[in-house]
RODO-2510 file (C-alpha; in nm, 4 decimals, decimal comma):
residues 463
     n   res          X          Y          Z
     1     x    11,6268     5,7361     8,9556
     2     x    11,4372     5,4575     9,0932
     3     x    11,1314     5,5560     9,3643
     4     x    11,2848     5,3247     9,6293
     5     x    11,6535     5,5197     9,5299
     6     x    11,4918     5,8028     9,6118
     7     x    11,3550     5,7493     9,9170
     8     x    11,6637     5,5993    10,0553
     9     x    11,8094     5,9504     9,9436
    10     x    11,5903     6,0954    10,1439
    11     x    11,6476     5,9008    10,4570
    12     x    12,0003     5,9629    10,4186
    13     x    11,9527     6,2929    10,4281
    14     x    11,7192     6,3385    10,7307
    15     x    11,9886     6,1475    10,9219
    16     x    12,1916     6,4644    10,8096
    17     x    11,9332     6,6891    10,8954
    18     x    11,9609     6,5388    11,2224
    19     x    12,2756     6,5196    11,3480
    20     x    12,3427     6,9433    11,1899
    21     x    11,9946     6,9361    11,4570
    22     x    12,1940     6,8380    11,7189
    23     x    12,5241     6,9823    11,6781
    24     x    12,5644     7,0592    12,0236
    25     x    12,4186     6,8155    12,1964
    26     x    12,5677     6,4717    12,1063
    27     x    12,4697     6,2744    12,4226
    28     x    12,1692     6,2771    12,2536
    29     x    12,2848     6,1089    11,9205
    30     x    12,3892     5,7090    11,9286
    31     x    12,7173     5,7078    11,6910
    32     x    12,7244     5,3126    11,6511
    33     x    12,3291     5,3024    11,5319
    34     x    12,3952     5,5708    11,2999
    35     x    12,7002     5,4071    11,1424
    36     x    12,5208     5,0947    11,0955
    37     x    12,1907     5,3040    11,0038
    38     x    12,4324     5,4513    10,7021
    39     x    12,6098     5,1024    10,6070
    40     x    12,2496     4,9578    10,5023
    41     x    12,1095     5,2473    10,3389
    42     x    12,4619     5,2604    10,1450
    43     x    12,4527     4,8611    10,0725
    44     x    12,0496     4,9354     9,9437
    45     x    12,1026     5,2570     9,7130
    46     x    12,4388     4,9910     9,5901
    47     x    12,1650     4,7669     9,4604
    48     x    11,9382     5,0398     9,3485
    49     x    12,1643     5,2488     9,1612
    50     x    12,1445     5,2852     8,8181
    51     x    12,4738     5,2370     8,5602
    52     x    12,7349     5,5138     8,5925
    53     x    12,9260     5,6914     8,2970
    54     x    13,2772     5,6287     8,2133
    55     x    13,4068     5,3169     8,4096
    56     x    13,2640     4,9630     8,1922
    57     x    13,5259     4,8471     8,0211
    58     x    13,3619     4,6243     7,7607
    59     x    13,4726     4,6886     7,4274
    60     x    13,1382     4,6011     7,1810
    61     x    13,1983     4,3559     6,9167
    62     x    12,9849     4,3563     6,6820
    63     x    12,9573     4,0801     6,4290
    64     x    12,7905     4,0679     6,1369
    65     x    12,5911     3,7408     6,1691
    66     x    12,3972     3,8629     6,4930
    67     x    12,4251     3,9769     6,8385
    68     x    12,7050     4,1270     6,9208
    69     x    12,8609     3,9810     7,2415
    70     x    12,7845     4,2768     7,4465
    71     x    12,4044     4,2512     7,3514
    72     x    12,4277     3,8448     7,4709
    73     x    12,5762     4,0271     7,8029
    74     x    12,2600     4,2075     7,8996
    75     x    12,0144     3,9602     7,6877
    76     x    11,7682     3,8283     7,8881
    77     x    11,5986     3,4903     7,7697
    78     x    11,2282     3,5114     7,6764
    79     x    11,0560     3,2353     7,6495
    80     x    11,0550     2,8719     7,8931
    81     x    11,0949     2,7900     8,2394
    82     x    11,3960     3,0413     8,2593
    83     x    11,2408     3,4021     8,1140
    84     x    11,3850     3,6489     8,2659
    85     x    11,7532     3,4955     8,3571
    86     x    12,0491     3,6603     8,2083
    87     x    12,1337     3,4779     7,8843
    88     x    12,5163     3,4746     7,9969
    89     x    12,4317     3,3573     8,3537
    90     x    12,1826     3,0521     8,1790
    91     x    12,4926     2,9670     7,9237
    92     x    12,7446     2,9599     8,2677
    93     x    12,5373     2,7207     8,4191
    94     x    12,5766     2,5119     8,1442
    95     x    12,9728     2,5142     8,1027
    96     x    12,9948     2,4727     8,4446
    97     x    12,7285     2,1254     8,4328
    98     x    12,9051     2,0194     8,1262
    99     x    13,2882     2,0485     8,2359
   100     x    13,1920     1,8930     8,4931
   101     x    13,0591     1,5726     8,3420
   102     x    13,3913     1,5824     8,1111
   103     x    13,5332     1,4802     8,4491
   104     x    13,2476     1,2741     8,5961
   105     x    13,2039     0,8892     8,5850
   106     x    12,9326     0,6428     8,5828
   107     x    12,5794     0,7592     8,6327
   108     x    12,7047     1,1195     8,7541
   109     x    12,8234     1,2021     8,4201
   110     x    12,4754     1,1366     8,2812
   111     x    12,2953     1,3195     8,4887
   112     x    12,5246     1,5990     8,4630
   113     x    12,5346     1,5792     8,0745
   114     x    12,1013     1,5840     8,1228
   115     x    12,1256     1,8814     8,2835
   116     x    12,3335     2,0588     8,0711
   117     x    12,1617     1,9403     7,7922
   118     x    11,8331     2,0802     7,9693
   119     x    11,9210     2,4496     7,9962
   120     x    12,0288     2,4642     7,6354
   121     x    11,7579     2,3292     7,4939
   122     x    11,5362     2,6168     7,7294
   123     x    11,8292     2,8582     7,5840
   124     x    11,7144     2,7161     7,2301
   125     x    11,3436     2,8111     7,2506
   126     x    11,4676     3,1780     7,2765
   127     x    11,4732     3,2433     6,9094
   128     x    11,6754     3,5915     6,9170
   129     x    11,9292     3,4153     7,1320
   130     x    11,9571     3,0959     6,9266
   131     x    12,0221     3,2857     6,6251
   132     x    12,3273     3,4980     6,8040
   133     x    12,4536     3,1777     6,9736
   134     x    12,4812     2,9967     6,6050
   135     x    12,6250     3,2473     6,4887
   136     x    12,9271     3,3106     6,7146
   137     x    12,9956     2,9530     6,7067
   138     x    13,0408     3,0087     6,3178
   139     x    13,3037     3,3023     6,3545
   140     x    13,6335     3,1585     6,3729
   141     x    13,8546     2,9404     6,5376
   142     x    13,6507     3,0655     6,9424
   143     x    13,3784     2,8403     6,9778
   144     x    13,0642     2,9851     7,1054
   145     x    13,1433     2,8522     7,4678
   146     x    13,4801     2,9863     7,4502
   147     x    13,3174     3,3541     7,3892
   148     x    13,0947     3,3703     7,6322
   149     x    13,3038     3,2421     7,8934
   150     x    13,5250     3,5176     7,8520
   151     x    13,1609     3,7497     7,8248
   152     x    13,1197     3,5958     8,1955
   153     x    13,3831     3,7109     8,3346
   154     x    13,4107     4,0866     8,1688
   155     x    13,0661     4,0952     8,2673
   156     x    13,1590     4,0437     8,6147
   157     x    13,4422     4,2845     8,5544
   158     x    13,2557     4,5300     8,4464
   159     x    13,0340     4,4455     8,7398
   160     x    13,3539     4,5011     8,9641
   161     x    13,4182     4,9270     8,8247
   162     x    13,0054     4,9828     8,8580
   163     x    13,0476     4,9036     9,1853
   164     x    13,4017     5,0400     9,3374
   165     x    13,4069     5,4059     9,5228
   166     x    13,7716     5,4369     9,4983
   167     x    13,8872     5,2048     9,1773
   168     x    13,6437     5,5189     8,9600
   169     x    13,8048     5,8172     9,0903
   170     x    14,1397     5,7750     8,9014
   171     x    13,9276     5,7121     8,5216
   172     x    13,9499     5,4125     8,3031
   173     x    14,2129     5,1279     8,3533
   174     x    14,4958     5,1049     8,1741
   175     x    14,5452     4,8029     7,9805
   176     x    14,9412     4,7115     8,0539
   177     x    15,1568     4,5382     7,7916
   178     x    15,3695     4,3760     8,0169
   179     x    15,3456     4,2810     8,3961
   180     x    15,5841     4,5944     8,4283
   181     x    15,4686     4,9025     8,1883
   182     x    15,5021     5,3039     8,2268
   183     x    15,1955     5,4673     8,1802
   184     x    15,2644     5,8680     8,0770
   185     x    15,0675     6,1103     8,2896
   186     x    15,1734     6,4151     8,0584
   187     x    15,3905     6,6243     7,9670
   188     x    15,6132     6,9009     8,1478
   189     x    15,5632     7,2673     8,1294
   190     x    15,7272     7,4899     7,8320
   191     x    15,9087     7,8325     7,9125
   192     x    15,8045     8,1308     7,7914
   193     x    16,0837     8,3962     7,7640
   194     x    16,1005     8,7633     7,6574
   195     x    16,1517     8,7949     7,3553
   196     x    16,4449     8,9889     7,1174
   197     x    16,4066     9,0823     6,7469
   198     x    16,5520     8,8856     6,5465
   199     x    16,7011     8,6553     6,8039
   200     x    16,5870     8,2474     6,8754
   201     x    16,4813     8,2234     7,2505
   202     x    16,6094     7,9672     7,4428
   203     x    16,4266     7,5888     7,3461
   204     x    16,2552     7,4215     7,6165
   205     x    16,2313     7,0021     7,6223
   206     x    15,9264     6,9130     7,7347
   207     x    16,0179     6,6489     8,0411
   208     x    15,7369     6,3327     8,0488
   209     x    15,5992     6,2097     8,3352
   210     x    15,4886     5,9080     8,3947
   211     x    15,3636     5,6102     8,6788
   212     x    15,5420     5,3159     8,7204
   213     x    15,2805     5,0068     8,7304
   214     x    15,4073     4,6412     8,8152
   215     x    15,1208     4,3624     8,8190
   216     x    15,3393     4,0463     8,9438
   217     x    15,1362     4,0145     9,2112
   218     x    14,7597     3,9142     9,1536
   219     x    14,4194     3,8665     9,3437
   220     x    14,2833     3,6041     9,3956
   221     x    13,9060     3,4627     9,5481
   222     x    13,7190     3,1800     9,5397
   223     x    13,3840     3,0118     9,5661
   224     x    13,2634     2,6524     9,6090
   225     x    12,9333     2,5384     9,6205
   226     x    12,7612     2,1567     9,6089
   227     x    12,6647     2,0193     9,3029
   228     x    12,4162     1,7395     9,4591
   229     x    12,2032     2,0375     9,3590
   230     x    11,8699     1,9882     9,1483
   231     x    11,8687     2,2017     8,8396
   232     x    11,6261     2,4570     8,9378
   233     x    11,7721     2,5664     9,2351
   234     x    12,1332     2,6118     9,0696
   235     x    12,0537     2,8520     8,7944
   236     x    11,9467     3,1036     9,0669
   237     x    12,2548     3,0464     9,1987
   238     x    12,4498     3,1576     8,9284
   239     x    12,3348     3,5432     8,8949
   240     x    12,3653     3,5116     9,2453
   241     x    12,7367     3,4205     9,2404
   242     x    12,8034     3,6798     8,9668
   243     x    12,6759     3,9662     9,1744
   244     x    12,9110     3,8335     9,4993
   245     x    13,1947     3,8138     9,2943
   246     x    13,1078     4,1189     9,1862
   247     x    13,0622     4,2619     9,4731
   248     x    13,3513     4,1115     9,7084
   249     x    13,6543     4,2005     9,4027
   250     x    13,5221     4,5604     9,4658
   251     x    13,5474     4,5802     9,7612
   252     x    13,8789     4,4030     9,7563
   253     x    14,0494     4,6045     9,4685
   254     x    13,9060     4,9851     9,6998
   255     x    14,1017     4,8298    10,0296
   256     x    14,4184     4,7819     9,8068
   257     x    14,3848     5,0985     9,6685
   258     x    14,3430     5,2964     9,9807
   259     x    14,5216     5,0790    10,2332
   260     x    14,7493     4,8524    10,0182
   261     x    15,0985     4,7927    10,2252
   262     x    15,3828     4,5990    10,1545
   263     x    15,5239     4,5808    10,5047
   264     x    15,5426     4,1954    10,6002
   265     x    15,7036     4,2066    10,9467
   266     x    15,6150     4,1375    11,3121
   267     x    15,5260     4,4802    11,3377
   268     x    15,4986     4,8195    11,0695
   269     x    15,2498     4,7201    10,8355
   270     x    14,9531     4,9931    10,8472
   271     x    14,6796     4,7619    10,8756
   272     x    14,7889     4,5524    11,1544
   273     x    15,0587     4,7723    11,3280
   274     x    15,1335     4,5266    11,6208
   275     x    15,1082     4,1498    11,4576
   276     x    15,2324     3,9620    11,1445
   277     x    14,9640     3,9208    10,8617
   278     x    14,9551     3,6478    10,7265
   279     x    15,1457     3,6430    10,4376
   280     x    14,8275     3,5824    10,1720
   281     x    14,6751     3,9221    10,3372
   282     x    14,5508     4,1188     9,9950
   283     x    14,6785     4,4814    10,1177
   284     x    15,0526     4,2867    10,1050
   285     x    14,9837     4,4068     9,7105
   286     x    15,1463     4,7053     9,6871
   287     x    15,1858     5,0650     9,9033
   288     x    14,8682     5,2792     9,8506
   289     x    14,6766     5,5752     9,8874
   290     x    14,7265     5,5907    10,3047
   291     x    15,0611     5,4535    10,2811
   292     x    15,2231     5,7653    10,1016
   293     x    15,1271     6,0179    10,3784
   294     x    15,1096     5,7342    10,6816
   295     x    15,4871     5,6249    10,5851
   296     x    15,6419     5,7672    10,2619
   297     x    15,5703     6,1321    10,3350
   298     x    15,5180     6,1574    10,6681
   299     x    15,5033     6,5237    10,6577
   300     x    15,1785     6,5280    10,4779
   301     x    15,0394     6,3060    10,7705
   302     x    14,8199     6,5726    10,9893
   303     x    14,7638     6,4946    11,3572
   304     x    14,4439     6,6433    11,3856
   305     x    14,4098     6,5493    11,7500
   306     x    14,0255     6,6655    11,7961
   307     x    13,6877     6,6564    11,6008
   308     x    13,7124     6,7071    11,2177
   309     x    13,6445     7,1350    11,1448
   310     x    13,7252     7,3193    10,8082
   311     x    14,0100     7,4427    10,9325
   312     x    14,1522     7,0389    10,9013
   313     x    14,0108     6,9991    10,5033
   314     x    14,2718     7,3687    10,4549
   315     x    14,5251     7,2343    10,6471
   316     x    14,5338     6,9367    10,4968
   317     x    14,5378     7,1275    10,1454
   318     x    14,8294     7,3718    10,2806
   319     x    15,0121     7,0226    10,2924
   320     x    14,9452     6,9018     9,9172
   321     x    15,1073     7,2692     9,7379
   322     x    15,0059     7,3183     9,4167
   323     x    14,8053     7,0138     9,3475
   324     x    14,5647     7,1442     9,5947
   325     x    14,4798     7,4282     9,3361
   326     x    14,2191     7,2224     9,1404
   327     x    13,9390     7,1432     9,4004
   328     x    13,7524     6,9589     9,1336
   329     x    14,0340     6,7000     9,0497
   330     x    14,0648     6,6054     9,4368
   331     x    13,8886     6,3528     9,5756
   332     x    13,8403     6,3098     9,9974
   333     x    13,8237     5,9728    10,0873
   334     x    13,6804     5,8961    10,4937
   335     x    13,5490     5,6089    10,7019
   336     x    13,1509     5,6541    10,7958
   337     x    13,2283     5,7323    11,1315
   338     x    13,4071     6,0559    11,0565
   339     x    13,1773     6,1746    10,7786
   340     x    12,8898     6,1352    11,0522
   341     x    13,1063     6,3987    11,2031
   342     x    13,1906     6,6037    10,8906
   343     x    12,8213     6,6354    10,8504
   344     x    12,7845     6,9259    11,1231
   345     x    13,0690     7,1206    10,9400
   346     x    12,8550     7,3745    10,8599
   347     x    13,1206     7,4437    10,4766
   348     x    13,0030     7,0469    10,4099
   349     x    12,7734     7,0715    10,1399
   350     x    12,5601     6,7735    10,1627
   351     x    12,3032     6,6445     9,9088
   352     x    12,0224     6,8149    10,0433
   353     x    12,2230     7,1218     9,9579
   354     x    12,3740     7,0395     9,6058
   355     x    12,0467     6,8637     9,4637
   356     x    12,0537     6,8031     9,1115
   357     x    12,4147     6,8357     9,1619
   358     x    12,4828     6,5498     9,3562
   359     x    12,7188     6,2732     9,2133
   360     x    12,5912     6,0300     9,4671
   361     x    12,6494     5,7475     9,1346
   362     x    13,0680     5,8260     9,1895
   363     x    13,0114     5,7334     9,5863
   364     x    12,9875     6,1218     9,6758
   365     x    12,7871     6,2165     9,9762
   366     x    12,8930     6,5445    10,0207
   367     x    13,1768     6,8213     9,9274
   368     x    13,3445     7,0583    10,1323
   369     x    13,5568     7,3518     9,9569
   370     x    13,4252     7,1976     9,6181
   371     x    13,6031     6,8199     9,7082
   372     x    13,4017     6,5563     9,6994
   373     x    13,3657     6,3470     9,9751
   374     x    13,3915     5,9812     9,9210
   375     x    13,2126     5,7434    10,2041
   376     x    13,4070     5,4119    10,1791
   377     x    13,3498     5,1042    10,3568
   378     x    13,6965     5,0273    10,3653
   379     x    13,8141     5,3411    10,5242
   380     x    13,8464     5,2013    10,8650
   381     x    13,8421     5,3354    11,1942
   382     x    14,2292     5,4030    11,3193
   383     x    14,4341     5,4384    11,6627
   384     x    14,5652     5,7530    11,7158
   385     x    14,8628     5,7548    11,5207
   386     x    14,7104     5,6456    11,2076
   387     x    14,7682     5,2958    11,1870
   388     x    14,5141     4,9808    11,2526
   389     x    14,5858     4,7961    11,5612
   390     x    14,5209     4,3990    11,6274
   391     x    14,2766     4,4827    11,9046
   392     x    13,9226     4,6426    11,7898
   393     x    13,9201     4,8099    12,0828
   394     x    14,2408     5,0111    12,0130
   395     x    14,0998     5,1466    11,6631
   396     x    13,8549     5,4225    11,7740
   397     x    13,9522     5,7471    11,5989
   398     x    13,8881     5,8128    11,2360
   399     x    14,0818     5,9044    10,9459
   400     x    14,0699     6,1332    10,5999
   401     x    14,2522     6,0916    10,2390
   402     x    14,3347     6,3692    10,0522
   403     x    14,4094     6,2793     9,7093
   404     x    14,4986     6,4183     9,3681
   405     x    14,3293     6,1798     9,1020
   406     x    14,5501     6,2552     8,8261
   407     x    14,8106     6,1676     8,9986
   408     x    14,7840     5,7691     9,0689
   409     x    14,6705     5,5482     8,7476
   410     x    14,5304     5,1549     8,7710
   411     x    14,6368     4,9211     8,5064
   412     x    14,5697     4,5659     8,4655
   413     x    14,7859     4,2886     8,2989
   414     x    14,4865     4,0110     8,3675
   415     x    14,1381     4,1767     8,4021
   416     x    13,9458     3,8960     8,5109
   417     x    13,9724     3,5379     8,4787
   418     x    13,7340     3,2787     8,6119
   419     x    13,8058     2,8995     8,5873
   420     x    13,6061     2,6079     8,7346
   421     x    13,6945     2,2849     8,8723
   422     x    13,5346     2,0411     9,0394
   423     x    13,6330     1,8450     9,3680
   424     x    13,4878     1,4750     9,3732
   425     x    13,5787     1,3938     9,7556
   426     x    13,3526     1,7211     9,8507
   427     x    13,1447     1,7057     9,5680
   428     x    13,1652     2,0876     9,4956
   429     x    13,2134     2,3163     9,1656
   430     x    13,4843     2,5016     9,2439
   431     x    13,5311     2,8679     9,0916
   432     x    13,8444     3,0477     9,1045
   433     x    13,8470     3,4122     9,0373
   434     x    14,1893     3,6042     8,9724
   435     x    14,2843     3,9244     8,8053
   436     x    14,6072     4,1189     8,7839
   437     x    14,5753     4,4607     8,8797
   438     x    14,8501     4,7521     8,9373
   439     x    14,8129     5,0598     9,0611
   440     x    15,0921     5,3528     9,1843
   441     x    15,1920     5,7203     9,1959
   442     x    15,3838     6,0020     9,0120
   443     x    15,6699     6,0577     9,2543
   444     x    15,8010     6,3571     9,1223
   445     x    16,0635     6,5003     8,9574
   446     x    16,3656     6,2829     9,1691
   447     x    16,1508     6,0223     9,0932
   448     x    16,1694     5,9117     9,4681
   449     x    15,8522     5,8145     9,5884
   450     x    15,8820     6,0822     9,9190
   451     x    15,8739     6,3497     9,7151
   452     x    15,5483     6,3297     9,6414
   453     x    15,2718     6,6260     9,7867
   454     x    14,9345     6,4564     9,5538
   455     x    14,8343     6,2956     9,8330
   456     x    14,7977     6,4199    10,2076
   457     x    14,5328     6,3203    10,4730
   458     x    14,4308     6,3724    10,8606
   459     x    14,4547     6,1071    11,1544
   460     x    14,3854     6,1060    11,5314
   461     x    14,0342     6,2289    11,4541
   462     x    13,7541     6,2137    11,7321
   463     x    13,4468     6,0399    11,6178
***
């Protein structure tokens, strides 16, 4: 770990310190500067973290003639007036410049054309780089460009898993062969019988179970941004445009995940429980991680009615059966607000506690009974019944997820596509980002979606 991670560590964990200081005395404490106190140290250890195990999804191609396109990914160029950029973000730049001319007339396209023309001959001077570039544009029917347009964007996507809380609890995604595909969880559990000499025992069939994805509904973003720019002030842009995208489809695909709905009424849907949303609102998606104990199985919805103790986390548990019987395969998912409060549990390990131990890279800040506890910005704060209300002022008490990870799976039909345009009336580059996710549940053996205990959680919690 970086120095500078480190130290934000540490601040995080004084602000612990402090609030297990004043357990009893909270007119002392300020709740709202403490939440915002957490939300930047969390948005500054985002930047300074280093890569996490498990989640990239880029498969390495190697070819034989050079780099492989991974190694372009992470390549930086290393000699002219852009050492230092990205190679991929320096070869975006470029498409972008030169599609854009394809469209252009007059003296725009020229200018265009010169700048595009500029940045690869800089790209040129990089001899390493030159050398992988001519030989990917030798490989086959994909041109060079084509390649490392799609390298853009599963860089970005890859971008997207480094930096979700929620999309990396429930392991890699699953590529779907169709915008409707099973994916099998495992199988069922064989019977063993007493045995008779001689005699065959009774055969058991092995039942599958499986999740039902459906990706016909995608998400969307995108960004626009003038291209009366000169050209050294756009190819800073770029990296910087990678790392929002990057940044704002996390954060998009962990509020699906958690809060996704499908409700589009006057009145129902979980995240605006007394109004309409509009009808391009992203958690329209599909029915997530809240949704199954808000609506689906309302029994596993606990009104906790007070301050979060450890009697709520076993509760909560009691509610889930057997799939509470692996701590370690759980994950607790909170808004900042209540963890503040969690904090002066005194059975909530925090990282002060756990060290070495920490798996602060996941998005854990803490465990209690051996869960993990899972900070997310997109846990909001709730009324009292559980659901998010129009009026800000309505929304004051917080909320916990409960969740078995083996038991909801995220597939994609699209990863990540990114296409550019180019508006001539606003003079803009236009970039549209999509991808086609789909993520759901095991239900259970009636395969009726209420019948599933893998996912409980707590409402109507004082912060």
């Amino acid at each position: 770990m970086t120095e500078k991670f480190d130290a934000l560590l540490q601040k995080l964990s004084e602000i612990e310190q402090g609030i297990k200081d004043h357990k009893n005395d909270d007119a002392t404490l300020d709740p709202d500067k403490l939440q915002e106190e957490v939300k930047r140290i969390l948005a500054e250890m985002e930047a300074e973290k280093p890569i996490r195990k498990g989640e990239p999804i880029w498969a390495d191609d190697d070819r034989p003639q050079g780099m492989s396109i991974k190694a372009i990914k992470e390549h930086e160029v290393a000699r002219g007036r852009y050492a230092g950029v990205k190679a991929i973000d320096l070869w975006f730049a470029k498409d972008v410049f030169q599609g854009a001319a394809e469209k252009a007339k007059g003296q725009d396209k020229h200018d265009l054309l010169r700048i595009a023309d500029a940045i690869a001959s800089e790209m040129a001077q990089d001899r390493e780089l030159a050398a992988a570039l001519k030989a990917m544009t030798s490989t086959g029917s994909a041109t060079g460009d084509e390649l490392v347009g799609e390298a853009f964007a599963t860089a970005v996507w890859d971008d997207v898993f480094l930096a979700t809380q929620i999309a990396g609890l429930f392991g890699p995604v699953y590529p779907m062969m169709a915008e409707k595909d099973t994916y099998p969880l495992n199988l069922g559990s064989a019977t063993f019988r007493l045995g008779t000499q001689n005699t065959a025992t009774t055969a058991s069939d092995l039942a599958t179970r499986k999740v039902q994805l459906d990706a016909s509904k995608e998400l969307v973003g995108e960004v626009d941004f003038a291209y009366h720019l000169e050209e050294d002030s756009v190819i800073p842009l770029v990296p910087e445009i990678r790392r929002t995208l990057s940044r704002n489809a996390a954060e998009a695909l962990d509020n699906v995940m958690l809060n996704g709905d499908t409700t589009d009424a006057g009145t129902g849907n979980i995240n605006l429980y007394d109004a309409n949303p509009a009808n391009d609102s992203k958690y329209l998606i599909w029915d997530g991680l809240r949704h199954l104990w808000l609506v689906d199985v309302t029994a596993n919805g606990l009104d906790q009615g007070g301050a979060p103790t450890s009697d709520m986390f076993i509760d909560i548990l009691a509610l889930m059966g057997k799939y509470a019987a692996q701590p370690g395969r759980l994950a607790c998912i909170m808004d900042i607000a209540t963890y503040l409060k969690c904090v002066k549990i005194d059975e909530v390990m925090t990282k002060d506690k756990f060290g070495d131990r920490a798996t602060i890279l996941n998005g854990q800040l803490a465990s209690i009974w051996g869960i993990p506890i899972i900070v997310s910005g997109e846990a909001s704060k709730t009324g009292a019944d559980g659901m998010v209300y129009e009026t800000a002022g309505d929304n004051t008490k917080g909320q916990v997820t409960i969740v078995h990870r083996d038991m909801w799976k995220l597939g994609t039909r699209r990863q990540l596509l990114i296409e550019a345009d180019r508006d001539i009336q606003k003079r803009q580059h236009i970039l549209v980002v999509s991808f086609r996710p789909a993520f759901n549940c095991y239900y259970g053996a009636t395969a009726d979606r209420p019948s599933a205990d893998h996912t409980a959680g707590a409402y109507n919690i004082t912060v």
